[in-house]
Gaussian input, Z-matrix of N, CA and C with variables (Angstrom, degrees):
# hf/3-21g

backbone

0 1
 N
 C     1     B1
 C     2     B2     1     A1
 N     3     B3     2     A2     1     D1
 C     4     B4     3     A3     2     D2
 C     5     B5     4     A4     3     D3
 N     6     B6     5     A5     4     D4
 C     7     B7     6     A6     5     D5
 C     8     B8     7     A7     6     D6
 N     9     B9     8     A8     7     D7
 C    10    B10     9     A9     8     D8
 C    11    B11    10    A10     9     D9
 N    12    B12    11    A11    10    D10
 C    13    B13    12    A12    11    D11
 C    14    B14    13    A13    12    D12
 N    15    B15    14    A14    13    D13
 C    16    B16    15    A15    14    D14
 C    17    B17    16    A16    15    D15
 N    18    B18    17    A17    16    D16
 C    19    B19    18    A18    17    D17
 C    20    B20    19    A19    18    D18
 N    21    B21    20    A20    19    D19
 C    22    B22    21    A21    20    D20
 C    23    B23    22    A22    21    D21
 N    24    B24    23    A23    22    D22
 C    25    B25    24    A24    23    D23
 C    26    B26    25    A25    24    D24
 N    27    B27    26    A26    25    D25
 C    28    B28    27    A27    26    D26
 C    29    B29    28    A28    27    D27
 N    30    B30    29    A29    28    D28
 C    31    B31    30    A30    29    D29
 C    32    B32    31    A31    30    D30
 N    33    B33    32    A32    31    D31
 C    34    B34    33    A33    32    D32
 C    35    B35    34    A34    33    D33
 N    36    B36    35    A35    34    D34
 C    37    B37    36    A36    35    D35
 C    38    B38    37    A37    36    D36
 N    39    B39    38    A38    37    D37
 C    40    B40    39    A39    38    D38
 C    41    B41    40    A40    39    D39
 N    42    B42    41    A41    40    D40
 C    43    B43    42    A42    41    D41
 C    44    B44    43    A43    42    D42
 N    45    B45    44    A44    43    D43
 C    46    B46    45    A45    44    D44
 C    47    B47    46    A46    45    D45
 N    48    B48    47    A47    46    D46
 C    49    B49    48    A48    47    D47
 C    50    B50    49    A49    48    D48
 N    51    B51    50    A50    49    D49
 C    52    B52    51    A51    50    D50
 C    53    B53    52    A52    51    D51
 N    54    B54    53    A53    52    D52
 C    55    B55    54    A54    53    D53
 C    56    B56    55    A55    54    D54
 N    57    B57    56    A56    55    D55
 C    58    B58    57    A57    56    D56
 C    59    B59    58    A58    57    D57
 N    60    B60    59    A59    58    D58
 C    61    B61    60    A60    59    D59
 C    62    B62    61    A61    60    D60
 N    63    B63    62    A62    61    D61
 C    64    B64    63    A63    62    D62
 C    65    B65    64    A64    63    D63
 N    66    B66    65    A65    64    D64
 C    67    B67    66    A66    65    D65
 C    68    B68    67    A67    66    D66
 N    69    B69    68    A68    67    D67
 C    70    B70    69    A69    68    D68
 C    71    B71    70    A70    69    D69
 N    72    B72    71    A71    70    D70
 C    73    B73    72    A72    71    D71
 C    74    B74    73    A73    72    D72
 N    75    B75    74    A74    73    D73
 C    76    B76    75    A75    74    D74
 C    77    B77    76    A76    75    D75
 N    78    B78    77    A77    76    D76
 C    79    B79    78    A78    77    D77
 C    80    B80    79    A79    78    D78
 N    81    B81    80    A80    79    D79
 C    82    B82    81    A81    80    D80
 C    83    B83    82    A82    81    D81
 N    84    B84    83    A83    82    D82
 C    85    B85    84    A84    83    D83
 C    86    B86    85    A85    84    D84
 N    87    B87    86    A86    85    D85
 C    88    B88    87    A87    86    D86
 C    89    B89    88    A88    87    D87
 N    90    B90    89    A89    88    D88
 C    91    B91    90    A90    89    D89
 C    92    B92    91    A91    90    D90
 N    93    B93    92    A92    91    D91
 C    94    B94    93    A93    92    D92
 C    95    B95    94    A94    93    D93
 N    96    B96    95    A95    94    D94
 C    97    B97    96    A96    95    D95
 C    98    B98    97    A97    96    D96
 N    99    B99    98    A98    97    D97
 C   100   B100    99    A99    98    D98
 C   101   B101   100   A100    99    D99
 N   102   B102   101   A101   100   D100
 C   103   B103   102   A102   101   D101
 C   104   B104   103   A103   102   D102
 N   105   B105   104   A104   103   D103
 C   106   B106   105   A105   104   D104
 C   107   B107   106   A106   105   D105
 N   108   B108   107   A107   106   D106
 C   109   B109   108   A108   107   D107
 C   110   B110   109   A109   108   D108
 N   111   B111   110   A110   109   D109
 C   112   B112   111   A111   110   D110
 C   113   B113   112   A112   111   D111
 N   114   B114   113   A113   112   D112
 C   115   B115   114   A114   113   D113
 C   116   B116   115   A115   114   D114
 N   117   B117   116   A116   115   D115
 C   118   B118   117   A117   116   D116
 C   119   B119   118   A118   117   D117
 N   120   B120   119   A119   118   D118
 C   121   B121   120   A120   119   D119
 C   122   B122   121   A121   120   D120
 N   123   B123   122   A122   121   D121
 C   124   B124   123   A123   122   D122
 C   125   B125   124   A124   123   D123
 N   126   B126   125   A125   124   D124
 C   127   B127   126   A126   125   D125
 C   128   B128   127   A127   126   D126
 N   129   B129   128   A128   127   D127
 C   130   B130   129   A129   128   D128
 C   131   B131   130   A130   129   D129
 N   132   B132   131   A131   130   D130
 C   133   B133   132   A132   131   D131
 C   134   B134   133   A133   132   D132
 N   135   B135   134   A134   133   D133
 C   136   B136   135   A135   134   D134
 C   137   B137   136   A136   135   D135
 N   138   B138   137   A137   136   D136
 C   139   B139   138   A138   137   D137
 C   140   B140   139   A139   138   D138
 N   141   B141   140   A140   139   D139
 C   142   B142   141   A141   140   D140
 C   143   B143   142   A142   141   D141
 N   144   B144   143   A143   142   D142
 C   145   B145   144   A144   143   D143
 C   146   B146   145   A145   144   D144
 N   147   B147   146   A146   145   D145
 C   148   B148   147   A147   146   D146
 C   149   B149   148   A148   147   D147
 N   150   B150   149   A149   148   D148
 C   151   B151   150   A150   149   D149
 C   152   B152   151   A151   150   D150
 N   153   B153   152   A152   151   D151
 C   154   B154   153   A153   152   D152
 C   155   B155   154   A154   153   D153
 N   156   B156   155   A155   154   D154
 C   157   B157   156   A156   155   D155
 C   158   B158   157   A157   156   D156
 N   159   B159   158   A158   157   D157
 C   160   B160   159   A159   158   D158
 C   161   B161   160   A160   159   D159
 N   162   B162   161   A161   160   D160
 C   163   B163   162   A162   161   D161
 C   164   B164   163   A163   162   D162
 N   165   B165   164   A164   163   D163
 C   166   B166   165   A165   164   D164
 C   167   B167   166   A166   165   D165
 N   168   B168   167   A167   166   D166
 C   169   B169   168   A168   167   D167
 C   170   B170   169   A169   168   D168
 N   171   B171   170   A170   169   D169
 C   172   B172   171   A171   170   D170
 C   173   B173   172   A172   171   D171
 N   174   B174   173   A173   172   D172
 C   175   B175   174   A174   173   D173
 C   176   B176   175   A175   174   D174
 N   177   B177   176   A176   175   D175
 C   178   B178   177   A177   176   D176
 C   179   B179   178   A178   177   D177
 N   180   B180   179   A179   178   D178
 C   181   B181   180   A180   179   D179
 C   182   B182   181   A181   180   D180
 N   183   B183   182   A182   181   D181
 C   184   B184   183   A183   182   D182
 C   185   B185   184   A184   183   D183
 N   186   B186   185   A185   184   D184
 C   187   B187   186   A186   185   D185
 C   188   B188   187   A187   186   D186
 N   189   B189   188   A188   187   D187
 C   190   B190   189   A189   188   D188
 C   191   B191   190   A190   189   D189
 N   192   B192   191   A191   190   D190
 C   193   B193   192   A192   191   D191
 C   194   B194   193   A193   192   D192
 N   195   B195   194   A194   193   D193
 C   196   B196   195   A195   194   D194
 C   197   B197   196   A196   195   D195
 N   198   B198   197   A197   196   D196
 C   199   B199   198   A198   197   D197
 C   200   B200   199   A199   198   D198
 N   201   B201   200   A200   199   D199
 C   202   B202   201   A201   200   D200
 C   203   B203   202   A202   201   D201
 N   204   B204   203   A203   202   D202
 C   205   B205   204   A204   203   D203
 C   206   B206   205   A205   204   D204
 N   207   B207   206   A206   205   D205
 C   208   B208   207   A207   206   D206
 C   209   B209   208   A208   207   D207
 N   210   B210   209   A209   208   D208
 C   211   B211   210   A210   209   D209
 C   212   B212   211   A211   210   D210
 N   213   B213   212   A212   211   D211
 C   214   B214   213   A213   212   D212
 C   215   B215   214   A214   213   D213
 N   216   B216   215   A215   214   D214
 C   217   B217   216   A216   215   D215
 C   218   B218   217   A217   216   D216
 N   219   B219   218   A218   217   D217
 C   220   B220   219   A219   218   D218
 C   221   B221   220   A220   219   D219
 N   222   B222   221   A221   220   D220
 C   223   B223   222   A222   221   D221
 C   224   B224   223   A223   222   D222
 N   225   B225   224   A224   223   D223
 C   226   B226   225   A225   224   D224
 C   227   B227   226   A226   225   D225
 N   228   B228   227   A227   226   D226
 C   229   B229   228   A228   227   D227
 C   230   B230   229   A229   228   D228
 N   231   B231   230   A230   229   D229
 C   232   B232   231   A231   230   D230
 C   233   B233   232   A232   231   D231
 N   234   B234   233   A233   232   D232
 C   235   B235   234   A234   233   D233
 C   236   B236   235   A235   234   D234
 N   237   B237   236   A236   235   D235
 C   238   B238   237   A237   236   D236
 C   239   B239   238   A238   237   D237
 N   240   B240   239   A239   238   D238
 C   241   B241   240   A240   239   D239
 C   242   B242   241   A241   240   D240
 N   243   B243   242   A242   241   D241
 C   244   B244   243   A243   242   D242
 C   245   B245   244   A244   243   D243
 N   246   B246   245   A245   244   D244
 C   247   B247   246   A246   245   D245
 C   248   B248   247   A247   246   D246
 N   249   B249   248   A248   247   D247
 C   250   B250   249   A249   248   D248
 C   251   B251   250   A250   249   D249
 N   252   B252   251   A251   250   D250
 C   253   B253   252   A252   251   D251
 C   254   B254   253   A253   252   D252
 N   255   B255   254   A254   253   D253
 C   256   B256   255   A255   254   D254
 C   257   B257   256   A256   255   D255
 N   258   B258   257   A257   256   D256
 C   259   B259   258   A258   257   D257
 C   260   B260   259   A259   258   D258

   B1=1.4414
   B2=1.5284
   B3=1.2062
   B4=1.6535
   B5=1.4984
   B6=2.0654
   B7=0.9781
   B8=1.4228
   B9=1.1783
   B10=1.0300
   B11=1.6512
   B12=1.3929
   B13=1.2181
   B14=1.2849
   B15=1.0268
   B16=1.3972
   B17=1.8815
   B18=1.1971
   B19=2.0019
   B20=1.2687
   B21=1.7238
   B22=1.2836
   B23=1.2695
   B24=2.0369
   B25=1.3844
   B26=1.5842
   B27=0.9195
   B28=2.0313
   B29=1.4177
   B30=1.4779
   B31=1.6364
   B32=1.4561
   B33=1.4814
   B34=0.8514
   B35=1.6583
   B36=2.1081
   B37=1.4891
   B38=1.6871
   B39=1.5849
   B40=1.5221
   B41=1.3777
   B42=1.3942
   B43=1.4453
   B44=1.5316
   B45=1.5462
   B46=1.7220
   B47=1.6254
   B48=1.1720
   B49=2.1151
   B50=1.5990
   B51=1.6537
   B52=1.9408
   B53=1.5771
   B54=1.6491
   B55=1.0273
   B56=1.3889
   B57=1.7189
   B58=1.7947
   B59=1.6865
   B60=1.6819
   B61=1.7287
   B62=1.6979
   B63=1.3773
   B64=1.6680
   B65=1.3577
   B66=1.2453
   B67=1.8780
   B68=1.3307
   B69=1.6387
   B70=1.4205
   B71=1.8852
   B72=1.5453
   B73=1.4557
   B74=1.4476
   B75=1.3543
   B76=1.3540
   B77=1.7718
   B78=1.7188
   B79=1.6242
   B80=1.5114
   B81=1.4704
   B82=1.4490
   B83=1.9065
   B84=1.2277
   B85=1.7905
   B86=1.0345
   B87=1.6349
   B88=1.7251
   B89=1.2853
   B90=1.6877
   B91=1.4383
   B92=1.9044
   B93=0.8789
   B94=1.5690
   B95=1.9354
   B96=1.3284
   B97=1.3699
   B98=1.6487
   B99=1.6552
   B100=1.2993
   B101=1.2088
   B102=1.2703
   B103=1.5595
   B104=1.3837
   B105=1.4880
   B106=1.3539
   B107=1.7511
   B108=0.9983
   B109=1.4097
   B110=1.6061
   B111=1.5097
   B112=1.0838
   B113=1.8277
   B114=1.1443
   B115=1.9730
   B116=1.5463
   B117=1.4796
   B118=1.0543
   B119=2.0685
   B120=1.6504
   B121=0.7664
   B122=1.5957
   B123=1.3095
   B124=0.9482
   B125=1.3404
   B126=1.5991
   B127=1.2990
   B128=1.7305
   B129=1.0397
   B130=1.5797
   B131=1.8251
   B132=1.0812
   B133=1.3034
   B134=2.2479
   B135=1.0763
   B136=1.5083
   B137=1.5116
   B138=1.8450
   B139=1.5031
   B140=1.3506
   B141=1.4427
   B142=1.6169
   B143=1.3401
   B144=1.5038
   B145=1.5241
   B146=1.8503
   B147=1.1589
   B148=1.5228
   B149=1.2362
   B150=1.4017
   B151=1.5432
   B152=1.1242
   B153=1.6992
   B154=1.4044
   B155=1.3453
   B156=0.8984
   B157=1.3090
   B158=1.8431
   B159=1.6563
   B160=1.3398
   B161=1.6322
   B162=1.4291
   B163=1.4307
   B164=1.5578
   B165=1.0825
   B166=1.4713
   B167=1.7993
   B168=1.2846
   B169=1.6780
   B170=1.6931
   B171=1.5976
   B172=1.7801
   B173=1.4712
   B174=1.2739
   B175=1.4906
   B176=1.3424
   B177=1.0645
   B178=1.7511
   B179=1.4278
   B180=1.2064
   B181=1.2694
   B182=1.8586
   B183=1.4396
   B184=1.6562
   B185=1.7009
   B186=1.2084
   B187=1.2306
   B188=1.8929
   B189=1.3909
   B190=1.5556
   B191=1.5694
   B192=1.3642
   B193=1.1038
   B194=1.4070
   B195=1.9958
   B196=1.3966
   B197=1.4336
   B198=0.9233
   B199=1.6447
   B200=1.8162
   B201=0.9330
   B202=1.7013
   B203=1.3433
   B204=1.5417
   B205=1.4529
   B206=1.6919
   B207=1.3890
   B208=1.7462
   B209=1.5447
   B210=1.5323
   B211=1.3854
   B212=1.1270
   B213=0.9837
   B214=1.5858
   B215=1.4475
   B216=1.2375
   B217=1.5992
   B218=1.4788
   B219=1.6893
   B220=1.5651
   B221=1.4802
   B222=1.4170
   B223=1.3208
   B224=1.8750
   B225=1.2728
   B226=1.7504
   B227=1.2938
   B228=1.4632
   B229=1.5135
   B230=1.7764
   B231=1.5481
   B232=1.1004
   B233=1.0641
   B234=1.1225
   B235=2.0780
   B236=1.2309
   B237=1.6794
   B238=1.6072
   B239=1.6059
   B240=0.9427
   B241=1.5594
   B242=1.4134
   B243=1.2588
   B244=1.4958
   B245=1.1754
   B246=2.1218
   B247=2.2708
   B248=1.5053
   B249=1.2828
   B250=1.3330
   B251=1.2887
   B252=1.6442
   B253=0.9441
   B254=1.3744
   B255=1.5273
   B256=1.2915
   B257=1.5556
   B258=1.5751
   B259=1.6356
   B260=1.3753
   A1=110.95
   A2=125.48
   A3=137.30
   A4=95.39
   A5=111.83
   A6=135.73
   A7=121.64
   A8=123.76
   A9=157.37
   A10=125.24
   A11=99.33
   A12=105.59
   A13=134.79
   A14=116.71
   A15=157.69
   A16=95.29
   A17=118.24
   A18=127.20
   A19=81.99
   A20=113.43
   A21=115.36
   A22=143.37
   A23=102.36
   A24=103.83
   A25=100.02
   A26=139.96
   A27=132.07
   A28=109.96
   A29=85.74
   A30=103.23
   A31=116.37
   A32=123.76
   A33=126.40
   A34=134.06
   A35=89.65
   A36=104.69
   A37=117.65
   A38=99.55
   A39=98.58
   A40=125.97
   A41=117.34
   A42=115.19
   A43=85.34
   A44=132.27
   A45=131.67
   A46=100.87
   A47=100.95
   A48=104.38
   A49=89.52
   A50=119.78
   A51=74.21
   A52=133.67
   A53=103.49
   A54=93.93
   A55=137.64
   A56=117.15
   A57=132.56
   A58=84.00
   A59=106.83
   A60=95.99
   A61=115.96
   A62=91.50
   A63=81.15
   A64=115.68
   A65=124.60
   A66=97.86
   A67=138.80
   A68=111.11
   A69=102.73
   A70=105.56
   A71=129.38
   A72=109.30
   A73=86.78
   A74=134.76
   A75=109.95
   A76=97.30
   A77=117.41
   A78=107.22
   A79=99.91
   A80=106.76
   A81=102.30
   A82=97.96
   A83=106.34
   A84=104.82
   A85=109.47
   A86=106.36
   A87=118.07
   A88=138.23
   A89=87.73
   A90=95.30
   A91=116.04
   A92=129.93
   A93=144.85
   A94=90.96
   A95=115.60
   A96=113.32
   A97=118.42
   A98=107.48
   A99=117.70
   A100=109.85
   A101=130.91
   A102=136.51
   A103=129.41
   A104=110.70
   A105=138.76
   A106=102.06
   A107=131.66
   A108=122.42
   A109=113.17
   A110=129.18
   A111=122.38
   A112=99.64
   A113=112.07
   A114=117.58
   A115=90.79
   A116=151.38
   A117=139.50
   A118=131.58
   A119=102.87
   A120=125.14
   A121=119.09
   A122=116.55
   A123=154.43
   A124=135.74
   A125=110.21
   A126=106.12
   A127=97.66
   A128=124.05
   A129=114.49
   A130=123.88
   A131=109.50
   A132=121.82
   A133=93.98
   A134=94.91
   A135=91.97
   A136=100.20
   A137=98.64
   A138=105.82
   A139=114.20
   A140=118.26
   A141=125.01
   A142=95.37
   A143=112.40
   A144=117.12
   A145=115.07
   A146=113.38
   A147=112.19
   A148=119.75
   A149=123.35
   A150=112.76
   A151=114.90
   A152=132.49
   A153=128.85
   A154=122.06
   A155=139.61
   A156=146.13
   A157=109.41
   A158=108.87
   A159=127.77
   A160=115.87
   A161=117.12
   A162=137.52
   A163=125.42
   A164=121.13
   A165=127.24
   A166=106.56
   A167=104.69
   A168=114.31
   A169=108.88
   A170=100.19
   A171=89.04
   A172=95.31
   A173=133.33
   A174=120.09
   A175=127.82
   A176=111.89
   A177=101.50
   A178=92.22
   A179=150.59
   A180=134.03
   A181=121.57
   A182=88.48
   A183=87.54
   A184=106.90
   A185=146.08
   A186=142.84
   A187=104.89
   A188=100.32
   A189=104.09
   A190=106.48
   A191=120.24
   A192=130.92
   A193=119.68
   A194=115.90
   A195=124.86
   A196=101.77
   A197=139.04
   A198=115.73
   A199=95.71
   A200=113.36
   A201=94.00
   A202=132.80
   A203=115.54
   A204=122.57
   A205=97.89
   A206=98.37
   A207=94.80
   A208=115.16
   A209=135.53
   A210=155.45
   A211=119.09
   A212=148.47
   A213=158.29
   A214=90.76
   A215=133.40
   A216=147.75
   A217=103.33
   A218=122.20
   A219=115.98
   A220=96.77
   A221=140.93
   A222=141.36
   A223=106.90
   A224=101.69
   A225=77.54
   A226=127.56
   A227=111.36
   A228=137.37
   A229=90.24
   A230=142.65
   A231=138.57
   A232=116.94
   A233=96.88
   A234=119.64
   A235=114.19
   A236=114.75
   A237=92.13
   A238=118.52
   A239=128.70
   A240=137.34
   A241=111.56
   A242=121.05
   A243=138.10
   A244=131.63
   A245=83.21
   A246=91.41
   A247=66.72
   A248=164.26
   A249=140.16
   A250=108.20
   A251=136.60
   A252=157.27
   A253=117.19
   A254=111.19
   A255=141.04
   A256=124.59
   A257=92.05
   A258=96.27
   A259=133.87
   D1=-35.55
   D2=-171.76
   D3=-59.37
   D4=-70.72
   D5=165.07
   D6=-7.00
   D7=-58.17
   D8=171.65
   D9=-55.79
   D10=-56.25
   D11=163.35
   D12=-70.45
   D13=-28.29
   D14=-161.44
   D15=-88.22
   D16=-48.64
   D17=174.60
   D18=-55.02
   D19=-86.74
   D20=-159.53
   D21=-45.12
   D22=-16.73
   D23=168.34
   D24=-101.82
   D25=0.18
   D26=141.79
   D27=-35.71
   D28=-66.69
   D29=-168.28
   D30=-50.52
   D31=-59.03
   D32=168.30
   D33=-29.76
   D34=-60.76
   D35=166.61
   D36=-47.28
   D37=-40.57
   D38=178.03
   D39=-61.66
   D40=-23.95
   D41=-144.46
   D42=-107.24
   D43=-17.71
   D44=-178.46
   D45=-83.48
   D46=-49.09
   D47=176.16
   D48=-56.12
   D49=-52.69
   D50=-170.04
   D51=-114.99
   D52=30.89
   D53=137.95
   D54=-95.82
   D55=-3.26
   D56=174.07
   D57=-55.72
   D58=-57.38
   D59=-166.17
   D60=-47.06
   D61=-48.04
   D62=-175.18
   D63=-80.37
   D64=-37.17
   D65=157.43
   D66=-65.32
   D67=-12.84
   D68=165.40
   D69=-74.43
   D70=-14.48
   D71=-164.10
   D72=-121.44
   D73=26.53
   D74=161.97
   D75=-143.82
   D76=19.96
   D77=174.87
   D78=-140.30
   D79=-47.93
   D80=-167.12
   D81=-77.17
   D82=-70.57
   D83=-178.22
   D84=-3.39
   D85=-87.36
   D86=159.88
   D87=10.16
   D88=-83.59
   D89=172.45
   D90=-61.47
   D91=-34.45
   D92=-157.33
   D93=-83.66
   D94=-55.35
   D95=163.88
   D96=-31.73
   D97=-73.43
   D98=-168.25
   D99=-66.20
   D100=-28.13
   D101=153.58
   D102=-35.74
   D103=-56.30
   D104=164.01
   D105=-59.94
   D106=-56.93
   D107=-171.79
   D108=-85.43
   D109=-10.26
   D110=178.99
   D111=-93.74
   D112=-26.76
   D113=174.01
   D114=-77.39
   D115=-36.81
   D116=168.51
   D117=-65.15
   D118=-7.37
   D119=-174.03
   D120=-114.61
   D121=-11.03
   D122=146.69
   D123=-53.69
   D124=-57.18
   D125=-169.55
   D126=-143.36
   D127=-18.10
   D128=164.48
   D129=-103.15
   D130=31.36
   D131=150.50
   D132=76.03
   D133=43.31
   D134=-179.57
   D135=-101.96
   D136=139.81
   D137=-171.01
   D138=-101.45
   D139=-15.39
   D140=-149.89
   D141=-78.56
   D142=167.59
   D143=167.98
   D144=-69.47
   D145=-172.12
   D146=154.23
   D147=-107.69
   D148=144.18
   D149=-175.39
   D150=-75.17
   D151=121.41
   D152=166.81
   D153=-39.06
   D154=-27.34
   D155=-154.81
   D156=-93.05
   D157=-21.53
   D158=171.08
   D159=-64.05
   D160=-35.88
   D161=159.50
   D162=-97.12
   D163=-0.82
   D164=175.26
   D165=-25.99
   D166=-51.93
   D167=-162.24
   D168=-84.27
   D169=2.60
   D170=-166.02
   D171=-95.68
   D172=9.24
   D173=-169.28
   D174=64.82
   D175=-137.66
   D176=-162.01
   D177=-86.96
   D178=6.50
   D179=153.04
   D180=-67.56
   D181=-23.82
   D182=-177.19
   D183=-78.19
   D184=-50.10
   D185=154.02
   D186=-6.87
   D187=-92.58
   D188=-177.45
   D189=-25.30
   D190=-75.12
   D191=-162.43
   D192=-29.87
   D193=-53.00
   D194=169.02
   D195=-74.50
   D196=-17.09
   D197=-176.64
   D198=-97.22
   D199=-26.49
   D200=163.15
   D201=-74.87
   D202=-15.35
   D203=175.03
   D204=-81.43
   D205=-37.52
   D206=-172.52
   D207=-88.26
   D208=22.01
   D209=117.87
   D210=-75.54
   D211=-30.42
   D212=-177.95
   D213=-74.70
   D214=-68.81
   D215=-165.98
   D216=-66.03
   D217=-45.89
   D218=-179.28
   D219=-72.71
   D220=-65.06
   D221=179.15
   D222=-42.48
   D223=-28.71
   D224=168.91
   D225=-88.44
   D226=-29.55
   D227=179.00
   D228=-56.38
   D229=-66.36
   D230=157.96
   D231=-4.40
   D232=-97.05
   D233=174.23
   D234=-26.96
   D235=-59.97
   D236=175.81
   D237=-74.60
   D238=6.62
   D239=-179.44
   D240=-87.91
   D241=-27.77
   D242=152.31
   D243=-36.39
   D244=-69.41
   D245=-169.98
   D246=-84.70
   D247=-123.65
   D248=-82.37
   D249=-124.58
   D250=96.08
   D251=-152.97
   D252=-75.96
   D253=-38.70
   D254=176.72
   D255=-51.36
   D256=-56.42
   D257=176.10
   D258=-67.94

């Protein structure tokens, strides 16, 4: 009976660690990534898109996310084409 109890609280322990693993590497990461690259896009002059594939797992939040880095990036590419015409 101990025996027993004792599997099931392994098991248990096992089966909460891996789903924490897989929501920390397919929700939180993610999110903490696209966070990091939309404050990088934002305020240190970064032009590139974001890779879709970085949000694949967040659902319909991940869509928005690359098409706002990739408006943010055409509207800046604009702008500087504006004040300096030349380059």
């Amino acid at each position: 009976m101990l025996t027993a109890g004792l599997l099931a609280g392994f098991g248990i322990f096992a089966l909460a660690a891996f789903v924490w693993r897989l929501f920390d590497e397919n929700v939180a990461r993610p999110i903490d990534t696209v966070a990091a690259a939309l404050r990088a896009r934002a305020h240190g002059g970064v032009h590139d898109e974001l890779e879709p594939e970085v949000a694949r797992y967040l659902g319909d939040p991940g869509g928005p996310f690359s098409r706002r880095t990739r408006r943010s990036a055409t509207w800046r590419r604009r702008s500087a084409l504006r004040r300096h015409p030349g380059r």
